[in-house]
N, C-alpha and C positions, 0 to 999 in steps of 0.2 A: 556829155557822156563822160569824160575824163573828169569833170568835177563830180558828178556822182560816186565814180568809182573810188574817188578817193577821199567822200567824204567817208564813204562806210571802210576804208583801209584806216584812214584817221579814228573811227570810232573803235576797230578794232585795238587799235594802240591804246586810247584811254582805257578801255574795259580793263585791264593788265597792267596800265600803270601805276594806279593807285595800292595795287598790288606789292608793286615792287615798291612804292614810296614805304607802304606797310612794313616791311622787311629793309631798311635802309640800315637798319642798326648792324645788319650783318653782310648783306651785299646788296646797294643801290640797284643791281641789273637782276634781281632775283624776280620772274616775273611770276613765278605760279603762286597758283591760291595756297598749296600747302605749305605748313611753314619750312622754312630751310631748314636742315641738321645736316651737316655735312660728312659729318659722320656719325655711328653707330657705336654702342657699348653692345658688348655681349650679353650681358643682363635685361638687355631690353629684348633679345631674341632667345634666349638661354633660362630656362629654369629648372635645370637640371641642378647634380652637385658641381663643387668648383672643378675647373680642369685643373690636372696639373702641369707641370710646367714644362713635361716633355711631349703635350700635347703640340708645343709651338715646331716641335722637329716633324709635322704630319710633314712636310713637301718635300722630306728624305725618305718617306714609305712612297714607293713605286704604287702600290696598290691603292691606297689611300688618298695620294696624290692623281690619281687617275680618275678616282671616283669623286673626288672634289669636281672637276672638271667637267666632269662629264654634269653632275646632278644641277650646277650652277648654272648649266647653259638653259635659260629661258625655252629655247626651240623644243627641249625636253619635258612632254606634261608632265606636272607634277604628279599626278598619280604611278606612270612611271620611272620620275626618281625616287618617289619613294619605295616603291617593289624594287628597288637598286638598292638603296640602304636597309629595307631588310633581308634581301639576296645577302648582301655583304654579311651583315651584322648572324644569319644562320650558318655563315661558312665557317666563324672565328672560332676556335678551340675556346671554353668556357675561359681559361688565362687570359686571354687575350681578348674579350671581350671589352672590357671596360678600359683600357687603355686607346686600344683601335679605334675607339667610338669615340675617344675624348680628341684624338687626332681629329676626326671626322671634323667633328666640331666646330674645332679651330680651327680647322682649316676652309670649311664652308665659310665660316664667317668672316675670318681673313681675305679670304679669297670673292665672294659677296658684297662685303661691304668697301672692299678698292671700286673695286666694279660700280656699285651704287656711287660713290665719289668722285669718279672719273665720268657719271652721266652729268651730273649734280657741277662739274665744272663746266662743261661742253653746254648746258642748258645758261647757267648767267654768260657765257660767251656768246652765244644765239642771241639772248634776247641784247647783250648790246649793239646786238650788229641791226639789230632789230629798228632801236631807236636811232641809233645813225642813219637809215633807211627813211626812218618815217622822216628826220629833220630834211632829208633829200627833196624827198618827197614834195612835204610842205612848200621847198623853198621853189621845187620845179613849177608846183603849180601857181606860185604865184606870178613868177616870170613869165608862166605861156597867158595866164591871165591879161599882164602886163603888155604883153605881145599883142596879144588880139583885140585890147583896147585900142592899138593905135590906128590911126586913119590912113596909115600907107603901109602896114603890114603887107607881108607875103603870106599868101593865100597858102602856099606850098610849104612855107617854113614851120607857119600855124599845123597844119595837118598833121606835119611829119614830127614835130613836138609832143603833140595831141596825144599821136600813137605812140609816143614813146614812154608817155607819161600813163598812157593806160598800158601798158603792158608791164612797166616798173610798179604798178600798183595791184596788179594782179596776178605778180610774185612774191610781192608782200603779203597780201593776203591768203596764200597759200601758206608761206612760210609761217603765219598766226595758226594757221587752223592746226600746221605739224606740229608744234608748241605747245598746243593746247596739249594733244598724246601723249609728247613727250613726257611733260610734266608728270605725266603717272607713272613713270616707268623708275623713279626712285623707290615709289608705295609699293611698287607690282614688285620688285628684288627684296625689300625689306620682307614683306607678307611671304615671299616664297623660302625667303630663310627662313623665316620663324616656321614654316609648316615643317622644310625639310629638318631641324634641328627639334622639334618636337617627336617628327618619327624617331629619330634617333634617341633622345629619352624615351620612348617607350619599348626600344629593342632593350636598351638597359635595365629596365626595371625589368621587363621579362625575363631576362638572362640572369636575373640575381635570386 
């Protein structure tokens, strides 16, 4: 039973390591399919005009900074952050449209793309703990191996091993399948900036 379970905990780790061998050039523990980028340019979610440079002062507007926070939070469907950003973007005095939006911006994406980086390190930290697990792993099942080959083994020590080694392999195994999820959740922040910074260019062209 224990060897079963840890062949398929062992098959899991290979599935994902060739992976991370894939992406060694940038971090050895990077286990998902998508490639790394650890961070984001604004150009890649942005194709509006340039901001300006008092865009970078959005997290001194109360209002603006409120509204970053709020739209950036995932629990938030996106359909209603963006009825947020065009709630906001119908309140602004026509002056003040196009500077408030450039805040918005920046600020989503400032604020978006930390967030996206901060998954994006937490995820190569998993998966190293990951491989440290499996070298555990490996080395436990050879030892109870080892154990239960012998002719004067304890019947009790064998057992109580046994379980420990399936129960260590079927949190391992849980912890690949979280990994798996997780892995999406750089693409899912990226995709949702570009929707919500898209709404946003089109409140501006509207307002012009």
């Amino acid at each position: 039973m224990a060897g079963m379970s840890l062949v398929r905990s062992l098959a899991l780790v290979a599935s994902f390591a060739p992976i991370a061998n894939a992406n060694a050039a940038t971090d050895p523990d990077w286990p998902c399919a998508q490639r790394k980028v650890p961070q984001l340019s604004l150009g890649q979610v942005w194709n509006g005009p340039d901001l300006p440079p008092s865009a970078k002062d959005w997290s001194k507007d109360a209002a603006v900074s409120a509204l970053v926070e709020e739209v950036a939070a995932r629990r938030v469907p996106i359909a209603d952050a963006q009825k947020e950003i065009k709630d906001f973007a119908a309140s602004l005095p026509a002056g003040q449209l196009t500077p408030k939006m450039a805040m918005l911006v920046q600020g989503m994406f400032d604020h978006m793309d930390a967030e996206r980086s901060h998954v994006i390190s937490g995820i190569s930290r998993y998966a190293h703990k990951q491989l440290e697990m499996a070298a555990k792993l490996r080395k436990e099942a050879s030892d109870v191996d080892a154990l239960r080959a012998k002719p004067d083994a304890d019947p009790d020590e064998v057992t109580q091993r046994t379980d420990q080694l399936n129960f260590a392999t079927r949190i391992f195994n849980e912890r690949v399948q979280s990994l798996t999820y997780v892995c999406e959740v750089p693409t899912i922040i990226e995709q949702r900036l570009y929707q919500l910074t898209k709404t946003a260019s089109e409140q501006l062209a509207a307002g012009k």
